[in-house]
LOPA-519726 format. One record per residue: residue in three letters; y, x, z of N, C-alpha, C in turn; residue number from 1. Coordinates in pm, whole numbers, m for minus. Atoms other than C-alpha are relative to their C-alpha. Layout:
residues N
NODE  zakol     n_Y     n_X     n_Z    ca_Y    ca_X    ca_Z     c_Y     c_X     c_Z  pase
NODE    ALA       Y       X       Z       Y       X       Z       Y       X       Z   NUM
...
***
This chain:
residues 174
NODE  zakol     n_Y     n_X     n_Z    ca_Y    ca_X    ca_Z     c_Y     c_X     c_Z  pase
NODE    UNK    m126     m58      40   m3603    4072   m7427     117     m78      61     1
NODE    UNK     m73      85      19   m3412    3784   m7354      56      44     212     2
NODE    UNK     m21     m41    m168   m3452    3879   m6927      61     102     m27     3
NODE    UNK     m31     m99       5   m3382    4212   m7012     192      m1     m29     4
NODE    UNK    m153     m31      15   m3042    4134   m7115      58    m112      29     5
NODE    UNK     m34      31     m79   m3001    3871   m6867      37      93     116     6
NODE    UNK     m19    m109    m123   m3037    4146   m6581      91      80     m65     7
NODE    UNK    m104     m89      42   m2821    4369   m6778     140     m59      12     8
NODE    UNK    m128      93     m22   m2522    4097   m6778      20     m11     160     9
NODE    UNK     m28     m47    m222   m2587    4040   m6376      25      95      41    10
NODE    UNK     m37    m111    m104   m2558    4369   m6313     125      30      12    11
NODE    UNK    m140     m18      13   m2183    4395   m6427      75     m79      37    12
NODE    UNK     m86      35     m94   m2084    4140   m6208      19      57     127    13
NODE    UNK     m24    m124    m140   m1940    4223   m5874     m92     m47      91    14
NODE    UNK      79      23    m136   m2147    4233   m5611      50      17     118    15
NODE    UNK     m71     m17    m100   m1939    4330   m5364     106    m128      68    16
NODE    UNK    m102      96     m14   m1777    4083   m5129     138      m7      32    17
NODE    UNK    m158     m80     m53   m1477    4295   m5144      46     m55     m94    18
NODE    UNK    m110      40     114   m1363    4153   m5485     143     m87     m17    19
NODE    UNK    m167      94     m18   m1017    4018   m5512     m30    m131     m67    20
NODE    UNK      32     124      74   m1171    3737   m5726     m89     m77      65    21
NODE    UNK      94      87     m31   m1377    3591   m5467      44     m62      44    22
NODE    UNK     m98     163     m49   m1285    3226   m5347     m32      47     182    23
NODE    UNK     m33     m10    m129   m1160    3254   m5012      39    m172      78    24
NODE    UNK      26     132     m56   m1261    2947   m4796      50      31     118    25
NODE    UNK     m90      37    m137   m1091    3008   m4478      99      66     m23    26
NODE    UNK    m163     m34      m5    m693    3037   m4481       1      76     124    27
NODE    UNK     m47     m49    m150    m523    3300   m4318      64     m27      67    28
NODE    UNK     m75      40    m132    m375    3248   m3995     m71      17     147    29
NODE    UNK      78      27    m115    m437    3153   m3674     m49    m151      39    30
NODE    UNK      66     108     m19    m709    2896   m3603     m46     m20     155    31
NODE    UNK      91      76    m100    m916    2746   m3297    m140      46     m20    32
NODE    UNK     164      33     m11   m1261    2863   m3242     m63      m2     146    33
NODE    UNK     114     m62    m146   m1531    2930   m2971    m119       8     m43    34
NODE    UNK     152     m98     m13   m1871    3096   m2918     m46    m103      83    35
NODE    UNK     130      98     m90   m2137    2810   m2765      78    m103      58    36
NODE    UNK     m61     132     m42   m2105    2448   m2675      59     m68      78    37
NODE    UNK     m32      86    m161   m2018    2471   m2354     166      67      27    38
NODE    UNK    m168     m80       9   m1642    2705   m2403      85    m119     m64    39
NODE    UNK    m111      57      70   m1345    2530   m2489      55      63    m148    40
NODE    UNK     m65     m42     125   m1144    2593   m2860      77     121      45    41
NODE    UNK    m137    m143     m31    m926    2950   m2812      13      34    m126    42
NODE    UNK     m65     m92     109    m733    3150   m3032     m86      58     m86    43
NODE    UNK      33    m142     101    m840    3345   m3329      60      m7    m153    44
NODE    UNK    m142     m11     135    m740    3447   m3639     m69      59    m121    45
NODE    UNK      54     m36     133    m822    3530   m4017      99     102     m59    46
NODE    UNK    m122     m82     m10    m636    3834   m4071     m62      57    m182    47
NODE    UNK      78     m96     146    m615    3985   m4482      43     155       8    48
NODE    UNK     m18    m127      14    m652    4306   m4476    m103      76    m159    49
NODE    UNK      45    m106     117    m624    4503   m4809     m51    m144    m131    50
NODE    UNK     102      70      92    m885    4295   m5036     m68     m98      45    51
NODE    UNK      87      32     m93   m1057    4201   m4744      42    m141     102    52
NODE    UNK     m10      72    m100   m1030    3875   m4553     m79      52     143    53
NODE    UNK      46     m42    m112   m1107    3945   m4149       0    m123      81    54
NODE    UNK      m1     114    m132   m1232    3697   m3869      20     102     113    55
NODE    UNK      m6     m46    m144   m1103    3798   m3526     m15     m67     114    56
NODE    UNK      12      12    m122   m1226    3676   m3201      20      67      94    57
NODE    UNK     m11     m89    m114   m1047    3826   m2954      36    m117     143    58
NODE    UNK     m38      63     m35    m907    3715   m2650     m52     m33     129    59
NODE    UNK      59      65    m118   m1073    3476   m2365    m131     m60     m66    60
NODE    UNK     107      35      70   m1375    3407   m2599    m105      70      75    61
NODE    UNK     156      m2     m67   m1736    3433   m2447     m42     144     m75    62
NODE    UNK      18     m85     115   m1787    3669   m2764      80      31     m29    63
NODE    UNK    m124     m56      61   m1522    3911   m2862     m42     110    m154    64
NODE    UNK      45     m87      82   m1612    4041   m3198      78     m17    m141    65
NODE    UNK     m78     m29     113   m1411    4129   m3559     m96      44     m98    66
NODE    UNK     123     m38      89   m1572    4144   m3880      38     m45    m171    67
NODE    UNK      43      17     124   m1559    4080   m4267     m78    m155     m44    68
NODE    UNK      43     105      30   m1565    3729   m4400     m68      30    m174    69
NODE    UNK      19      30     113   m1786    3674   m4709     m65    m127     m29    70
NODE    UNK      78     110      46   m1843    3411   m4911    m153     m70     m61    71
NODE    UNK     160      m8      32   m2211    3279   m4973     m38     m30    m136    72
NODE    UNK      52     m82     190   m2156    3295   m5371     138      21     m40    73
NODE    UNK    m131     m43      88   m1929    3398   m5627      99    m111     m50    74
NODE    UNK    m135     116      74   m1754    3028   m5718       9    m119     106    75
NODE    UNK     m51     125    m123   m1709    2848   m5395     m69    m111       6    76
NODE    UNK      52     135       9   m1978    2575   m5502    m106     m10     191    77
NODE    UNK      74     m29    m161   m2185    2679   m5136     123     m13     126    78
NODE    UNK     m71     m21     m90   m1919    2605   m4881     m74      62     112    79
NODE    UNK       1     m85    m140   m2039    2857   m4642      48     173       1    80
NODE    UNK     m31    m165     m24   m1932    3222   m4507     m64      32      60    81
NODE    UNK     111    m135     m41   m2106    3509   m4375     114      59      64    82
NODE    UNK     m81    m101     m67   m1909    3719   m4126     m96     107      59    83
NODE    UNK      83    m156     m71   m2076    4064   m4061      92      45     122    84
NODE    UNK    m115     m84    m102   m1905    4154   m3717     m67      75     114    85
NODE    UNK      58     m77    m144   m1935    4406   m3421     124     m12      76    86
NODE    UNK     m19      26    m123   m1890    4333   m3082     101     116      49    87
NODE    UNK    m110     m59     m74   m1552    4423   m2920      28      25     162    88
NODE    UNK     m15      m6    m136   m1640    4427   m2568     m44     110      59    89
NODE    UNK      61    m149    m115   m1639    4762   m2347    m134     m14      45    90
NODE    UNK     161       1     m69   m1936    4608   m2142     m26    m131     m79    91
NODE    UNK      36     193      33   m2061    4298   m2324    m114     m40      97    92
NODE    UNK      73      80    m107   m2257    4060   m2092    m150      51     m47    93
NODE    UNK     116      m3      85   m2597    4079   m2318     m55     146      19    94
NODE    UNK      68    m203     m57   m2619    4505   m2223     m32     m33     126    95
NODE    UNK      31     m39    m133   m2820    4522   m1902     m94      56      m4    96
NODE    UNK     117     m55     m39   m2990    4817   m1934      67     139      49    97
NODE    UNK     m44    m115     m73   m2964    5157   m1766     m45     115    m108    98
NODE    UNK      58    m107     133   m3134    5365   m2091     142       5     m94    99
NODE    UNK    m167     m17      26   m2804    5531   m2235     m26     m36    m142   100
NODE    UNK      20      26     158   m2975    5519   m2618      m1    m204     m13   101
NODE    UNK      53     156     m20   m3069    5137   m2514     165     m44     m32   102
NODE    UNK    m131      44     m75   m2706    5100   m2379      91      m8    m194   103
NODE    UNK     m70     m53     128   m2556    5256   m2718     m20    m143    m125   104
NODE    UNK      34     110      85   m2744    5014   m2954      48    m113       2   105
NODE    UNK     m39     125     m43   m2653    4719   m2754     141     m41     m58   106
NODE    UNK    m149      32      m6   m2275    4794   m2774      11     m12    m167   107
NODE    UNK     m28       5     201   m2301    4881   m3178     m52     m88     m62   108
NODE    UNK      45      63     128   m2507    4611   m3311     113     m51     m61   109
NODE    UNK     m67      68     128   m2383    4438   m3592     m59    m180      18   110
NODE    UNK      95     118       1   m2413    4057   m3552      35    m120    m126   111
NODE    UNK     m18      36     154   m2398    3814   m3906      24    m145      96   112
NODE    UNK     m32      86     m57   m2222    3494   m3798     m19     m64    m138   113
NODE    UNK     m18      95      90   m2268    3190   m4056      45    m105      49   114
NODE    UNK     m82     112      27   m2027    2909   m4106     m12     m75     m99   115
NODE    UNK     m14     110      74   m2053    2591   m4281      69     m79     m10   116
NODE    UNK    m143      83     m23   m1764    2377   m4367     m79    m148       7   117
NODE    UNK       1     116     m29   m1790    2066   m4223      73    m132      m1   118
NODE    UNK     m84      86       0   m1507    1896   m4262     131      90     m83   119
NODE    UNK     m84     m76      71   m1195    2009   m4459      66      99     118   120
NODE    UNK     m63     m48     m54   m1049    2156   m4114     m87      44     102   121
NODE    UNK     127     m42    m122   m1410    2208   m3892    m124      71    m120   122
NODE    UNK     151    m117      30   m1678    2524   m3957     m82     m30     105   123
NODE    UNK      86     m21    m140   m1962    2529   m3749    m147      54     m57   124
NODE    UNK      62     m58      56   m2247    2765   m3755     m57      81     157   125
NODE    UNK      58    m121    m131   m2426    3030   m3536     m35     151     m63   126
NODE    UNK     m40    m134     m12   m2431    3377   m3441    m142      40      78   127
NODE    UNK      60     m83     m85   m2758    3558   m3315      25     106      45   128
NODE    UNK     m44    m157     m58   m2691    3800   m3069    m154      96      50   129
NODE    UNK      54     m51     m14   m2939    4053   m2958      33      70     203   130
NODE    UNK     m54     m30    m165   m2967    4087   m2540    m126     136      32   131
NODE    UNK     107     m84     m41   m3127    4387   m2390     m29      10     157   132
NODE    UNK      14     m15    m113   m3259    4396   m2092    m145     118     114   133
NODE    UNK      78     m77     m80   m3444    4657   m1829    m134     m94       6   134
NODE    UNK     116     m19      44   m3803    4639   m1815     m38      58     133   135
NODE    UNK     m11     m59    m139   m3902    4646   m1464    m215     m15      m2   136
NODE    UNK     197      10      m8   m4340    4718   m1366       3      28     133   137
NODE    UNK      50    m112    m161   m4464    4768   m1003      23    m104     108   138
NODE    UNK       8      98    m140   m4472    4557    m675      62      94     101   139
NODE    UNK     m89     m61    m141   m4217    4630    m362      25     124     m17   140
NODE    UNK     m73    m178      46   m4131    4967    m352     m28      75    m139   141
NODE    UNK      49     m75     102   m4335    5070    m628      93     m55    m122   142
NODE    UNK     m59      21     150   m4102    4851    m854     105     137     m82   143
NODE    UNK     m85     m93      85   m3926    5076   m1122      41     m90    m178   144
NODE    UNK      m5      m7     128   m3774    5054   m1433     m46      53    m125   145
NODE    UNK      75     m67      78   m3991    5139   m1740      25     m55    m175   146
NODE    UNK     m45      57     110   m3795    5091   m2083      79    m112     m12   147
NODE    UNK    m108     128      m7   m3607    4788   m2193    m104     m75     m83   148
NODE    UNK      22      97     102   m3703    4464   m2387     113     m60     m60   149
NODE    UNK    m105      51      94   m3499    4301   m2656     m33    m172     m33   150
NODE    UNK      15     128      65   m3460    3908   m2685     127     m17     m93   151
NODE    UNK    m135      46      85   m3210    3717   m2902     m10    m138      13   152
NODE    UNK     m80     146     m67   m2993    3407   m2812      84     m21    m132   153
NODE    UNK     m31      64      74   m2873    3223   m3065     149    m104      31   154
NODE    UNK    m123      72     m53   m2473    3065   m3016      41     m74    m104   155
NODE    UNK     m97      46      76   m2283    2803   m3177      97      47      31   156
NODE    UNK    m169     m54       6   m1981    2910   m3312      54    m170    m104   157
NODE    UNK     m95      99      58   m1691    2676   m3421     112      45     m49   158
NODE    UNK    m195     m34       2   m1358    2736   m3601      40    m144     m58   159
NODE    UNK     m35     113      74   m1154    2478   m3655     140      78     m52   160
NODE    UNK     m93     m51     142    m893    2545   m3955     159    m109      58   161
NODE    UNK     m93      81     m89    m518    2474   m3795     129       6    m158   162
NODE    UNK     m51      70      84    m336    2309   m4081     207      46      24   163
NODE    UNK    m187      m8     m42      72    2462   m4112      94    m128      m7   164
NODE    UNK    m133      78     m12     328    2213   m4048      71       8    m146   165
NODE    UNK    m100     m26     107     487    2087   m4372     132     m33      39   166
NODE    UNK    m133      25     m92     769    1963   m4125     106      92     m37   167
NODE    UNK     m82     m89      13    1056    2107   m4170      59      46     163   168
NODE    UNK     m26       1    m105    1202    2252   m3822     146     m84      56   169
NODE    UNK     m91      26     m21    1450    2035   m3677     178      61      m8   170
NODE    UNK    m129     m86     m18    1816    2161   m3706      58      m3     154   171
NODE    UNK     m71     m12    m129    1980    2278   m3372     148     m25      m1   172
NODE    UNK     m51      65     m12    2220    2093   m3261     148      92     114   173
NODE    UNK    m119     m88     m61    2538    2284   m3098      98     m68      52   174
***
């Protein structure tokens, strides 16, 4: 009895990581990240939209993708996030196949980025991506293309959290 109206109490919390009551671990603005160890820090940004906190990687990033930050519980004791995002790039690097359904998939997945706070002002985490590639059978002329295969590459991601100026701005001087 006693489960029974445990599960009945869980169920009337929110589950959704849309709730306005969920602890929001990355400030909005604009921060510093990059996609894999070997890119420099660039632009991006934590944009709120609605209810919704948003990570955006746009830009000169290796990975250009926008997505839905959630938090990995309901009271902030887990410092980590979850970003569900899809890939913003016309051609992304990772599509090389000539199968148009192949092609399609590639551009729409959905890829789940996790972040772990590391420091009060450094995340760091990774992003599996999903690469497709042609599917070649046959020797010298006879080679052809016959389907695709699917691996997955695994990237560090980084944001670092860019702290506002409590400075006040100098006064201009006339």
């Amino acid at each position: 009895m006693r489960i029974i109206l445990v599960l009945i109490f869980l169920s009337l919390l929110p589950t959704s990581a849309l709730a306005d009551d969920l602890p929001r671990l990355l400030p909005e603005g604009t921060h510093k990240c990059k996609v894999s160890k070997e890119y420099k820090l660039r632009e991006c940004k934590v944009i709120k939209d609605g209810s919704e906190y948003i990570l955006n990687f746009s830009g000169q990033h290796l990975l250009r993708f926008i997505g839905p930050i959630h938090p990995a519980d309901f009271v902030a004791k887990d410092k980590r996030v979850f970003v569900e995002a899809t890939i913003q790039d016309e051609q992304p690097f990772m599509c090389k196949v000539k199968d148009a359904a192949a092609m399609k998939a590639c551009k729409e997945q959905t890829v789940m980025i996790e972040l772990k706070r590391k420091s009060s002002t450094r995340w760091v985490g990774s992003v599996p991506v999903k690469y497709y590639w042609d599917k070649y059978v046959g020797e010298g002329n006879e080679r052809r293309v016959e389907g695709y295969v699917i691996t997955v590459e695994t990237f560090v991601v980084e944001l670092r959290v860019q702290k506002k100026s409590k400075k006040k701005p100098a006064p201009l001087k006339l």
